[in-house]
C-alpha positions as CSV (number, residue, x, y, z in Angstrom):
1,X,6.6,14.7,-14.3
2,X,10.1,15.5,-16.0
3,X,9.6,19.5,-15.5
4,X,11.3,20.0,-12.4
5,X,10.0,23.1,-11.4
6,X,6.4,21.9,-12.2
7,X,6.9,18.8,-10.4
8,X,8.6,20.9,-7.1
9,X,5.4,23.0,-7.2
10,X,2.8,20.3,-7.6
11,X,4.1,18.2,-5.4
12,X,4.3,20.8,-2.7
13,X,0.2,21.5,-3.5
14,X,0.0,18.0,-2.3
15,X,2.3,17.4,0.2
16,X,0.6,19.0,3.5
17,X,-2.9,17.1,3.0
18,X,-1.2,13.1,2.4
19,X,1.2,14.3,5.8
20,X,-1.7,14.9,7.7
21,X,-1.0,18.0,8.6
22,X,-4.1,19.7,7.2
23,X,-6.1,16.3,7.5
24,X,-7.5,16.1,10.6
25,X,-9.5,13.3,9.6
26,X,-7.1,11.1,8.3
27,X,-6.5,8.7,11.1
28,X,-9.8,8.3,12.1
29,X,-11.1,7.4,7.6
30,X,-8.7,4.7,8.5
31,X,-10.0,3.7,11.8
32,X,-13.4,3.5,10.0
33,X,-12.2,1.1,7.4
34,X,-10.6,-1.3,9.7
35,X,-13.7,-1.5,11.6
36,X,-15.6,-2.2,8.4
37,X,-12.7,-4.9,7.9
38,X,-13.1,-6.1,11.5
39,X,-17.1,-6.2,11.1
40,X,-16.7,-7.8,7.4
41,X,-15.1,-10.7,8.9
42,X,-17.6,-10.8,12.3
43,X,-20.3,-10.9,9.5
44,X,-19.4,-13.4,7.3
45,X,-15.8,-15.7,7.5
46,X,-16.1,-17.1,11.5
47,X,-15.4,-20.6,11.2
48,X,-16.3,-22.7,14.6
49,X,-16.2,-26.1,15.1
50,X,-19.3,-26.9,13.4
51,X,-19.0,-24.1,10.7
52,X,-16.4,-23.5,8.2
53,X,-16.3,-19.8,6.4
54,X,-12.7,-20.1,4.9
55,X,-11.8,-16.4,3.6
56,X,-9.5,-15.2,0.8
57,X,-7.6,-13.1,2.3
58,X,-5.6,-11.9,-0.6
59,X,-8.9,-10.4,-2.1
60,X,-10.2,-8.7,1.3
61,X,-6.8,-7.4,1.9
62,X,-7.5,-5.8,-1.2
63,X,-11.1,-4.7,-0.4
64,X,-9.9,-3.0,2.5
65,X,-7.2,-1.1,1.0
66,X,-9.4,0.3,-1.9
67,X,-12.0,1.3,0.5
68,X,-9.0,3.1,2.7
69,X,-7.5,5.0,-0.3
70,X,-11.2,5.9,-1.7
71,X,-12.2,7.1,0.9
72,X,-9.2,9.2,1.5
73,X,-9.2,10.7,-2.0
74,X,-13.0,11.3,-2.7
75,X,-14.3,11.6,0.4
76,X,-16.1,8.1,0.7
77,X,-15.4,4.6,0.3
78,X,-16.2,3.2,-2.7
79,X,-17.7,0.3,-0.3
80,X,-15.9,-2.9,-1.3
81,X,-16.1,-4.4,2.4
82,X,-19.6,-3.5,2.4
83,X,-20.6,-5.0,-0.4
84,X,-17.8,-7.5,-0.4
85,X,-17.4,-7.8,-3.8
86,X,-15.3,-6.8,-6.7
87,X,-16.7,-3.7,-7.6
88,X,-16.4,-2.9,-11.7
89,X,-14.5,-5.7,-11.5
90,X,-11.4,-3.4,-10.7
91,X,-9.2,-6.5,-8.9
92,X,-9.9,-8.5,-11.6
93,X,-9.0,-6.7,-15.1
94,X,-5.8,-4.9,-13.3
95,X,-4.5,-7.7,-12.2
96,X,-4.8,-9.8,-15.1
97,X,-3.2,-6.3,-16.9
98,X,-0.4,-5.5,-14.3
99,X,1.9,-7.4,-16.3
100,X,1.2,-6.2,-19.5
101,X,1.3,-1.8,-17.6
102,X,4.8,-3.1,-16.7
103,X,6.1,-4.2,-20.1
104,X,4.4,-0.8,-21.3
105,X,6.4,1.6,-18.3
106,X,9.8,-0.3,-19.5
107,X,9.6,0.2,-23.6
108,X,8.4,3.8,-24.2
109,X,7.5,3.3,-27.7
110,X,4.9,0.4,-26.9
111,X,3.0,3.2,-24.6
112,X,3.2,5.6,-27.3
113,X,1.5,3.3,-29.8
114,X,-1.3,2.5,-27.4
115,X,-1.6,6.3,-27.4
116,X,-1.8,6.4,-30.8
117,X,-5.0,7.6,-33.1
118,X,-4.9,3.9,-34.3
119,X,-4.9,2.1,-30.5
120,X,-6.1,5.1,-28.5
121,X,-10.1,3.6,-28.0
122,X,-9.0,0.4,-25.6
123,X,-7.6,2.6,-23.4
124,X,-9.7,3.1,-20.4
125,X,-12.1,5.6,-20.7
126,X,-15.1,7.7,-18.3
127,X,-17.6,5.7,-20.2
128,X,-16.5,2.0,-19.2
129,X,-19.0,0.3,-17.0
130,X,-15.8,-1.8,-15.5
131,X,-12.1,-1.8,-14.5
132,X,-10.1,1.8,-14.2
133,X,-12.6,3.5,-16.8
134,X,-15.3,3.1,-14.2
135,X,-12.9,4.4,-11.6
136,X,-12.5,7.2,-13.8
137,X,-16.0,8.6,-13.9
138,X,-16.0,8.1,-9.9
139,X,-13.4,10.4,-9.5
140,X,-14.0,13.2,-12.1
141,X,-17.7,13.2,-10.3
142,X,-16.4,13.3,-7.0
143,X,-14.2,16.1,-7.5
144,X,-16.7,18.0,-9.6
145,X,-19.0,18.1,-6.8
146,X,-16.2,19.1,-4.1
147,X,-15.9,22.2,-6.3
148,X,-19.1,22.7,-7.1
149,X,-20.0,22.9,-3.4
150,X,-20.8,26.4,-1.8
151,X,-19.7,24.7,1.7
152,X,-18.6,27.4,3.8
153,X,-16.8,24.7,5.8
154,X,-14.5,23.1,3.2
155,X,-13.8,19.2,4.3
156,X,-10.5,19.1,6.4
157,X,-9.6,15.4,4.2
158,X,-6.8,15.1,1.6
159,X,-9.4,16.7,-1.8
160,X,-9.9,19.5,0.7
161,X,-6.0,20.4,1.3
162,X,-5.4,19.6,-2.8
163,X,-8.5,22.0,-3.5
164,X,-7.1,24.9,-1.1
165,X,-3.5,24.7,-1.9
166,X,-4.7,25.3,-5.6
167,X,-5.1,22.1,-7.5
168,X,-7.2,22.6,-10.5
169,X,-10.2,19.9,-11.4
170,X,-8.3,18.2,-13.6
171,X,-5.2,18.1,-11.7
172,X,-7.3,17.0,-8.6
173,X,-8.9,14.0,-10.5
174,X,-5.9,13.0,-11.4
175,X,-4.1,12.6,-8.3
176,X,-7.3,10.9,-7.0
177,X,-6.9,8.2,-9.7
178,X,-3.1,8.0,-9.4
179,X,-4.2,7.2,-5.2
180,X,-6.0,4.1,-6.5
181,X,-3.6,2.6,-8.6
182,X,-0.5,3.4,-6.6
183,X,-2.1,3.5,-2.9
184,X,-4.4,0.3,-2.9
185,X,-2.4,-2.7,-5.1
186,X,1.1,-1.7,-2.9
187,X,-0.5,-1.5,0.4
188,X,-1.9,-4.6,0.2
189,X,0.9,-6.5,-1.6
190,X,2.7,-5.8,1.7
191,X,-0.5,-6.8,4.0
192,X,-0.6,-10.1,2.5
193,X,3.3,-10.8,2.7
194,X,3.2,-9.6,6.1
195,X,0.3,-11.8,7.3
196,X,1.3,-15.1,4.7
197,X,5.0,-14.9,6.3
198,X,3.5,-14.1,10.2
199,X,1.1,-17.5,9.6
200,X,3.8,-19.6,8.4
201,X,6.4,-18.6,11.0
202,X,5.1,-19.9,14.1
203,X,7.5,-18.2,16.9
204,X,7.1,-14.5,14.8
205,X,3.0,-14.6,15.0
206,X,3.0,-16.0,18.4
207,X,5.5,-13.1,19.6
208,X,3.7,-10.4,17.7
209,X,0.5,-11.7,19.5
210,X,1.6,-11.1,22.6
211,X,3.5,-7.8,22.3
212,X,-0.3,-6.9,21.4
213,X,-2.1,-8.4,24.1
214,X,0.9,-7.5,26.5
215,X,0.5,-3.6,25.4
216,X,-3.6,-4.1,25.8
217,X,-3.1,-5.0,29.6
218,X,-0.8,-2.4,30.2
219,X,-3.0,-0.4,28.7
220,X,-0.5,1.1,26.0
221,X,-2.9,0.1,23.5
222,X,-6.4,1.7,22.6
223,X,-9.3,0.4,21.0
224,X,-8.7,1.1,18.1
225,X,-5.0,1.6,18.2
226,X,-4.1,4.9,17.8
227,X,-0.8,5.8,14.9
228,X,1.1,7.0,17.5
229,X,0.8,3.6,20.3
230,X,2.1,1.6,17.0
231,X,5.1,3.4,16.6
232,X,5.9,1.9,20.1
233,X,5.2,-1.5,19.7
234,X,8.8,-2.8,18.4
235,X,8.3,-6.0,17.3
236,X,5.4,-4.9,15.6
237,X,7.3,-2.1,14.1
238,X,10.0,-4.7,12.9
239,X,7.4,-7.2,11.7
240,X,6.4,-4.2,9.3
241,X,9.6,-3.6,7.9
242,X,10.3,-6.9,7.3
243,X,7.3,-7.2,5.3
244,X,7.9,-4.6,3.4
245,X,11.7,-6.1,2.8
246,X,10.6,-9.4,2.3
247,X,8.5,-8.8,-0.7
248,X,9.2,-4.9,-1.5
249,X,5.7,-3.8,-3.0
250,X,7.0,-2.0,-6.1
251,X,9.4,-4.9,-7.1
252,X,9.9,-3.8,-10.9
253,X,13.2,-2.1,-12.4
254,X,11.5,1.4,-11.7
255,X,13.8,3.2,-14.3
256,X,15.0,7.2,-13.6
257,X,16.5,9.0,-16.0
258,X,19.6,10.6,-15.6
259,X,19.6,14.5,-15.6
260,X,20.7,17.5,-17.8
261,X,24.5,17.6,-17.5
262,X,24.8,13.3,-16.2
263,X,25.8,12.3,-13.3
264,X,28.6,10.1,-11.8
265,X,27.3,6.8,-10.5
266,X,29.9,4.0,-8.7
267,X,32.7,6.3,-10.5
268,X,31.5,6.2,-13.7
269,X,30.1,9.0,-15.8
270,X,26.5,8.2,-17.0
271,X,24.8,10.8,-20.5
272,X,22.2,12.5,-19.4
273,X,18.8,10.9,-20.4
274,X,20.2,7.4,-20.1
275,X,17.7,5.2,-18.0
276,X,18.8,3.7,-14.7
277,X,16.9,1.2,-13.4
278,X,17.5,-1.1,-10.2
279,X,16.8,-4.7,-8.5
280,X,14.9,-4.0,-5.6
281,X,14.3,-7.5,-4.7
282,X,18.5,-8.1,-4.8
283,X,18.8,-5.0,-2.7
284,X,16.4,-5.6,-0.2
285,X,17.8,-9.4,0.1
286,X,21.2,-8.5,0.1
287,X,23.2,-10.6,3.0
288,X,25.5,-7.3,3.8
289,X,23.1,-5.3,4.5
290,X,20.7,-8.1,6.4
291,X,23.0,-11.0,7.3
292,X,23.7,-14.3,5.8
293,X,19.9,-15.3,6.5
294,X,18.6,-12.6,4.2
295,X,16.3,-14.8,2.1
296,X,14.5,-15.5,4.9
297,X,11.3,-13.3,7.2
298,X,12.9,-13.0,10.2
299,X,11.5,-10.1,12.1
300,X,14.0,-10.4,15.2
301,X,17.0,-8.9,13.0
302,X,15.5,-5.4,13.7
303,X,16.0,-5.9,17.1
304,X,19.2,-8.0,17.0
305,X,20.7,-4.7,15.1
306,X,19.3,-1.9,17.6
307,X,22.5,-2.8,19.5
308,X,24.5,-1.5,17.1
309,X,22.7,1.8,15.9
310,X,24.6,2.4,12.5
311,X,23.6,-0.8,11.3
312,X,20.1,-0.3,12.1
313,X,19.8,3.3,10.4
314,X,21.9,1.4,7.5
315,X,18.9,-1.4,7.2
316,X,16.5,1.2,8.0
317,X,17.2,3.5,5.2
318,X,17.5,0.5,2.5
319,X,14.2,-0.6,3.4
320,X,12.8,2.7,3.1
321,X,14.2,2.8,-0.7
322,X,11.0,1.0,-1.7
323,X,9.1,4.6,-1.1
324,X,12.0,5.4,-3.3
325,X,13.9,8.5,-2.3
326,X,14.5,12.7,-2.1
327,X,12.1,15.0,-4.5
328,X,10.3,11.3,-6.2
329,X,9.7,9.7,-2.6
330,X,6.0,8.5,-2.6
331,X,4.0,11.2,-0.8
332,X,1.7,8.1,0.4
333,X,4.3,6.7,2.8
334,X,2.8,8.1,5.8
335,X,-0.9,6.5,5.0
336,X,0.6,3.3,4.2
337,X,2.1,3.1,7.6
338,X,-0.6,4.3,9.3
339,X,-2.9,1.2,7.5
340,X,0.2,-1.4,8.4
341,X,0.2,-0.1,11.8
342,X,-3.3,-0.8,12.7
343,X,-4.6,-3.3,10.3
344,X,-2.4,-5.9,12.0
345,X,-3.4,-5.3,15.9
346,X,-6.9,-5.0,14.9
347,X,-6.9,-8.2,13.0
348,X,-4.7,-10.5,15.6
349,X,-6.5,-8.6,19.2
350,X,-9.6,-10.3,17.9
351,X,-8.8,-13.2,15.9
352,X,-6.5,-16.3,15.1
353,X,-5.6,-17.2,11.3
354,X,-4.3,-20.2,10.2
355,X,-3.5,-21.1,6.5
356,X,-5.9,-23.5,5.1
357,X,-3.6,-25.1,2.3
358,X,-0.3,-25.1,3.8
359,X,1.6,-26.5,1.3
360,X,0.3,-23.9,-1.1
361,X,-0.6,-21.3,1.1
362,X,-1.0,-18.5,-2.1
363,X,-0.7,-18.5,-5.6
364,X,1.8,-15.8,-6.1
365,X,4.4,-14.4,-9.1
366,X,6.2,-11.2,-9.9
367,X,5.2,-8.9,-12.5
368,X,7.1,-6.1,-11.2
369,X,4.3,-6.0,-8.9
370,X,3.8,-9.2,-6.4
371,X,0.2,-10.7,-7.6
372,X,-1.4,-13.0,-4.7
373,X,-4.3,-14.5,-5.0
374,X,-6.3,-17.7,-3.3
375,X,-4.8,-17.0,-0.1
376,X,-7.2,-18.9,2.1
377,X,-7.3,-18.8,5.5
378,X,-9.8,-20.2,8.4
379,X,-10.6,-17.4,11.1
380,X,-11.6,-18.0,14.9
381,X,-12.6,-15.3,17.6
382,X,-10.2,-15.1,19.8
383,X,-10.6,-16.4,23.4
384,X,-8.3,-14.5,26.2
């Protein structure tokens, strides 16, 4: 939104149900999908000695992250693990589109023609059978019965705090959509680049696997993890970061535009309205901020640097750049920590990975957003 005023007051509608604060359920609708993750897996990819299930786990990654953000903005997975399948071929037709949504973000007038009378019928639409249209009837229903419920006991989850802090239908459909594309395809992105550079870096999977099974005899960890017993577990805490600097989710330009009045940017005064836009991959790879070894997933730098605390705060505050920053700083930061902090003891507690075609583990490119796909991996239970 470019109104400030209507943006400060939206976004404080929203704010207290993605914080959890008036969510009580949030945690545990994540628990619940890593379970369904967990039994997914059980079900159907354990490989043994004289059976081989090999598992995408780009695509499942993906499953489980839908199901995590549906069910946290209508109330109900849309049951992707379940089903394990590509429901209305969602995965599919966005990501064979994501490159062509970024071209359309970065040249205004190419989104205003596709909004025009002439182009506006292949946009999505609430009738579409597949992709976001379908996704679009799902939500508008969802909402529509939420407020169309005489419930005297309104749902403590995230539609719940939008529908009591005064979200109208519309507004509340829209954030629920908006949740989908920006919750599920980011989340993920960093999932997979966490557990692609973990498998490939023998000493950084073996030491995260221990930390966990260290903390589980110690009794530090529960079953499932709880939010909190993560935000203790520092190498897992610096494996996270590291994923999400390795291959920063949103990796496109990500343009702002400069306010009434300008500004003053690196001593230079910028109009107002130009468009500033910015290299997260660069930054997050930059050797002054990281060290000379930048290019490279090394969790261990997170801990080399706790000895010297205004380094780590300086590292710490770049990687969080890729929630962006201040009044725009994605209100979804705290869920996608919460699934990063659990998803990865869950998975390793119970099972080892290992890459099936090492010397092309993933196919994977940049379209301002990191597309991975045909990341196969062989998974055994776990004997300790």
């Amino acid at each position: 939104m470019r109104d400030e005023t209507a943006h400060l007051k939206l976004r404080n509608k929203m704010a207290p149900g993605y914080s959890g604060k008036e969510n009580e359920s949030m945690e545990g609708t994540v628990d619940e999908q890593v379970a369904a993750f967990i039994d997914l897996i059980e079900t159907k990819y354990i490989s043994t000695a004289t059976e081989y299930r090999p598992m995408d786990l780009a695509l499942k990654t993906q499953y489980f992250t839908l199901d995590v953000i549906s069910a946290l903005a209508f109330g109900k997975p849309m049951g992707y693990l379940k089903q394990d399948v590509d429901l209305h071929d969602y995965i599919k037709i966005t990501t064979t589109y994501v490159p062509v949504m970024m071209a359309l973000s970065y040249v205004p007038w190419l989104a205003n023609l596709l909004h025009s009378r002439l182009l506006r019928g292949v946009l999505p639409k609430e009738s579409d059978k597949l992709g976001f249209g379908a996704f679009i009837n799902v939500a508008r229903k969802a909402v529509a019965e939420r407020f169309a419920s005489k419930d005297s006991k309104p749902k403590s989850d995230m539609l719940g705090s939008f529908i009591r802090h005064g979200l109208t239908p519309e507004e509340a459909s829209s954030e629920a959509l908006l949740q989908i594309i920006a919750g599920s395809d980011t989340s993920a992105s960093t999932i997979r680049a966490v557990m692609l550079h973990t498998l490939a870096n023998a000493s950084s999977y073996r030491r995260l696997q221990a930390e966990i099974d260290n903390g589980i005899a110690a009794g530090t960890i529960s079953s499932p993890i709880t939010d909190a017993e993560a935000r203790q577990l520092p190498y897992l805490q610096a494996t996270i970061k590291e994923g999400l600097r390795i291959l920063p989710p949103a990796s496109g330009s990500n343009f702002k535009s400069v306010p009434a009045g300008g500004d003053i940017l690196a001593g230079k005064f910028i109009p107002a309205g130009t468009q500033i836009g910015s290299s997260y991959l660069s930054i997050q790879h930059s050797t002054d901020i990281f060290g000379p070894d930048a290019e490279l997933f090394r969790p261990e730098r997170w801990l080399d640097a706790s000895e010297d605390p205004a380094r780590l705060a300086h590292m710490a505050s770049t990687v969080d750049l890729v929630f962006h920053y201040g009044k725009y700083k994605c209100l979804g930061q705290n869920v996608a920590l919460m699934e990063f902090n659990k998803v990865f003891v869950e998975l390793l507690r119970r099972f080892d990975f290992s890459i099936v075609h090492p010397h092309e583990a993933a196919k994977i490119y940049n379209a301002g957003m990191w597309i991975m796909e045909d990341f196969s991996v062989r998974v055994t239970r776990r004997v300790v």
